[in-house]
C-alpha positions in Angstrom: 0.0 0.0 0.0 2.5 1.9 0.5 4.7 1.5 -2.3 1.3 2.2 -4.2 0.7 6.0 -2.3 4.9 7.0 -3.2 4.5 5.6 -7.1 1.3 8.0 -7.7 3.0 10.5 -6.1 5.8 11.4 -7.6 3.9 10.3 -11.1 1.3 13.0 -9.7 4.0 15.3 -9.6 6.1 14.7 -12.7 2.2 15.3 -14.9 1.8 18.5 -13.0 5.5 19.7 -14.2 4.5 18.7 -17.3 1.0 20.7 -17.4 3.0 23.7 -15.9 5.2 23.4 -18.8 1.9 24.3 -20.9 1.7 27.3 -19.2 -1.9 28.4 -17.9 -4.2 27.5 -21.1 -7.5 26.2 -21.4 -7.9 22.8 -22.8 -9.3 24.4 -26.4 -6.4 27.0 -26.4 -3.7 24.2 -26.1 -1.2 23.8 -29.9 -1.4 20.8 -31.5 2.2 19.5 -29.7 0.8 20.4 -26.2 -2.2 18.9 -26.8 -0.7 15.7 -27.7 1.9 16.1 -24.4 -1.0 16.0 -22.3 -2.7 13.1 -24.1 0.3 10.9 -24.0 1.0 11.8 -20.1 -1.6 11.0 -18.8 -1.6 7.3 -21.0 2.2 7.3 -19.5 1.2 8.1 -16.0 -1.7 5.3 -15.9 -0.1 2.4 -16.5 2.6 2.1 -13.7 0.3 3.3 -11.1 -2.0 0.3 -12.0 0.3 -2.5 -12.7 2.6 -2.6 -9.6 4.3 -5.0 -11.5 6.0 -2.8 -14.2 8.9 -1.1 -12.1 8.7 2.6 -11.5 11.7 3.4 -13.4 9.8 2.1 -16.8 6.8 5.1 -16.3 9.2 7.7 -15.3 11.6 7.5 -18.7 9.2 7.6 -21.4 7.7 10.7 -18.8 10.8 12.2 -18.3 12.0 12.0 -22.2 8.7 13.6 -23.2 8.9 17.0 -20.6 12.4 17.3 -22.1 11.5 16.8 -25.9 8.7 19.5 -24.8 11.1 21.8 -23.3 13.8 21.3 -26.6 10.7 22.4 -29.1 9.9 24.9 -26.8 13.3 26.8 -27.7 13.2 25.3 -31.6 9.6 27.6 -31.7 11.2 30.9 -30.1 14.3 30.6 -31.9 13.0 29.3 -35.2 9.9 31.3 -37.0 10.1 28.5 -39.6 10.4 25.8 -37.4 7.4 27.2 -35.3 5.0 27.2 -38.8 5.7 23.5 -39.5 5.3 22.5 -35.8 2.3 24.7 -35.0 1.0 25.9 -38.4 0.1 29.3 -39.0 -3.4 31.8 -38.8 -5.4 31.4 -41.4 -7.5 34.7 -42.5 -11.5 33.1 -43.3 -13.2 36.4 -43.4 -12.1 39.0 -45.1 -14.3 42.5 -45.6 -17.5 41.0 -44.8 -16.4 38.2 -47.7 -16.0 34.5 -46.8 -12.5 33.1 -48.0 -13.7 29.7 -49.2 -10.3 27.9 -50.0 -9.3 28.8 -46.9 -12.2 27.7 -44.6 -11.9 24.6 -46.9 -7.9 24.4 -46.1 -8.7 24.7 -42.5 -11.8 22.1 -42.9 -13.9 24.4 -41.2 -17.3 24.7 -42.5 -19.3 27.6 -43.0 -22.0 26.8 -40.5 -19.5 26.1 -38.2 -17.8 29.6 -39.3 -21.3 31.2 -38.0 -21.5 29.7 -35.2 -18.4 30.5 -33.4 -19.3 34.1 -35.0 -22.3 33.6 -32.6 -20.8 32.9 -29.7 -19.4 36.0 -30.1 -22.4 37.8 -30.1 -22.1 38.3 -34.3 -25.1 37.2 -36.7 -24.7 39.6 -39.4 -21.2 38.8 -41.5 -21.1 42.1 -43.2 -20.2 43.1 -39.8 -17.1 41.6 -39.6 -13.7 43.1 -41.3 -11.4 39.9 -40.4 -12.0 36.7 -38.5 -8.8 35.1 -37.9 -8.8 30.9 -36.9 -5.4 31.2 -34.6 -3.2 28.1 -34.3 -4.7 27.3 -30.8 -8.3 27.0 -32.5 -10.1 29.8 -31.5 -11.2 32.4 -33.9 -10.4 36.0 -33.6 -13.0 38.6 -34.6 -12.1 42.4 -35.6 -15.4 44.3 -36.8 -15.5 47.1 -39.0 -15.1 50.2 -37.9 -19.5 51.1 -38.2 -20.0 47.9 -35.9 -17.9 48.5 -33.5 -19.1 49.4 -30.3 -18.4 53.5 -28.7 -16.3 54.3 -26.7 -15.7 57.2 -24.2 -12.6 58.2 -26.3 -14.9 58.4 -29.3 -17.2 60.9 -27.4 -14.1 63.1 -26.3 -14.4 61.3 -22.6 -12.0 60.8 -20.1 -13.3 58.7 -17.9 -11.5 57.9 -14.5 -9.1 54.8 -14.1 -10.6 52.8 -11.5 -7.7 50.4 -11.3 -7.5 46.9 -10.0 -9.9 45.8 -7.4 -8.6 44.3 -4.3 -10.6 41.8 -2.3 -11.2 43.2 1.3 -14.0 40.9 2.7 -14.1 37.3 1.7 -17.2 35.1 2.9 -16.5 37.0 6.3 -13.0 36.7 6.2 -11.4 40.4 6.6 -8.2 40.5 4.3 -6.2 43.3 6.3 -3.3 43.0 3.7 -5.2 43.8 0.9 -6.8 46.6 3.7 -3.3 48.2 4.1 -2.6 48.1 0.5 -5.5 50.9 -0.5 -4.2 53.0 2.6 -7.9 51.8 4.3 -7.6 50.8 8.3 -10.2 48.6 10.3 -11.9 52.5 11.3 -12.5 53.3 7.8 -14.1 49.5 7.3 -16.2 49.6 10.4 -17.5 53.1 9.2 -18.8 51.7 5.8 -20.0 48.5 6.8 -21.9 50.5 9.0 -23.2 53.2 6.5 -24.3 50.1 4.9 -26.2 48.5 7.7 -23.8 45.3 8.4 -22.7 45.4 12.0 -19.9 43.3 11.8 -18.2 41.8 8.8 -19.3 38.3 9.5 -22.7 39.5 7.4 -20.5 40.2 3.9 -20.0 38.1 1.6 -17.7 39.4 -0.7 -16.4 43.3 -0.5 -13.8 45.1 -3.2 -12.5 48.6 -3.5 -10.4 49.6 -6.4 -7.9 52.4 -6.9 -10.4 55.1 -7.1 -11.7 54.1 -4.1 -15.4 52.7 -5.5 -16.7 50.0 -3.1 -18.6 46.6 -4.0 -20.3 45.4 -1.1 -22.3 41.9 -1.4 -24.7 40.5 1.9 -24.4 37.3 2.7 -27.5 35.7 1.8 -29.9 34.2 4.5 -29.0 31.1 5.7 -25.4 30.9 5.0 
């Protein structure tokens, strides 16, 4: 049993090196070569933490070979535009001013119903809209809209709106984050004084609070029951 614990372990850990490798992407963002890393891993991984008769050493090679193959294209692609084309391919442009490029949504095997529907799910359903849709090497399709369908801005109406900056978290599920407190310049005074002009008597009743640079305050209740 324990020889069993030890071999997923370290197995465990050697698959999330090789996920970290990846970098933080989604599944559906992941290049062809990644995707097939994490295919293969987790085939690698399964094997000698099932059969306890294979020895360790077996699973951890073909593991270990593989993160360093990854690591070895890895440099190939930033050193090598070329090299980075035939391993990953390259964007292909499918819309064009509105017009469907119909070689190359047949070169990508895309069809166009599949086309509208990722122009969809981004909230598109008129093509004339669209100026270039781009299918990236990861998959997803990039939409720029012409210039008439594109939605206003404050800089187009001669606005300067304020920066509001990043929010920081100051009340989580009850949980007061004096860090994040200290950080905006805010002390426990200022926070019993708004909870209070909010009607919460104790920070215990929030469920999540933010303030941002500007100093603009989301306040959530916790709801009843919780």
């Amino acid at each position: 049993m324990l020889i069993a614990f030890f071999r997923t372990v370290i197995l465990y850990l050697l698959i999330v090196i090789g996920i970290r490798l990846m970098g933080k992407r989604q599944v559906g963002e992941l290049e062809p070569a990644e995707l097939v890393l994490a295919m293969l891993l987790s085939d690698l991984a399964a094997v000698p933490m099932q059969d306890f008769g294979i020895p360790l050493i077996y699973g951890l090679i073909p593991i270990v070979t593989l993160l360093a193959l990854t690591m070895l294209l890895s440099v190939l692609t930033l050193k090598s535009l070329r090299f980075r084309r035939l391993l990953c391919g390259r964007p292909s442009i499918v819309v064009r001013q509105g017009v469907i490029l119909q070689q190359e949504l047949s070169r990508t095997r895309m069809t166009p119903e599949e086309l509208m529907e990722e122009l969809r799910l981004q909230g598109i359903s008129d093509l004339r809209q669209v100026n270039y849709a781009i299918l990236e090497t990861s998959g997803q399709l990039s939409v720029l809209l012409r210039a008439r369908a594109q939605p206003v801005t404050p800089a187009d109406l001669g606005q300067e709106p304020e920066e509001a900056g990043l929010p920081l978290t100051i009340i989580n599920q009850g949980l007061v984050f004096t860090d994040n407190l200290s950080r905006r310049g805010l002390d426990q005074r200022w926070l019993a004084r708004e909870l209070s002009s909010r009607g919460f008597r104790s920070p215990r009743e929030v469920f999540f609070m933010t303030v941002d640079e500007a100093g603009n305050v989301c306040c959530m209740a916790k709801e009843e029951g919780k």
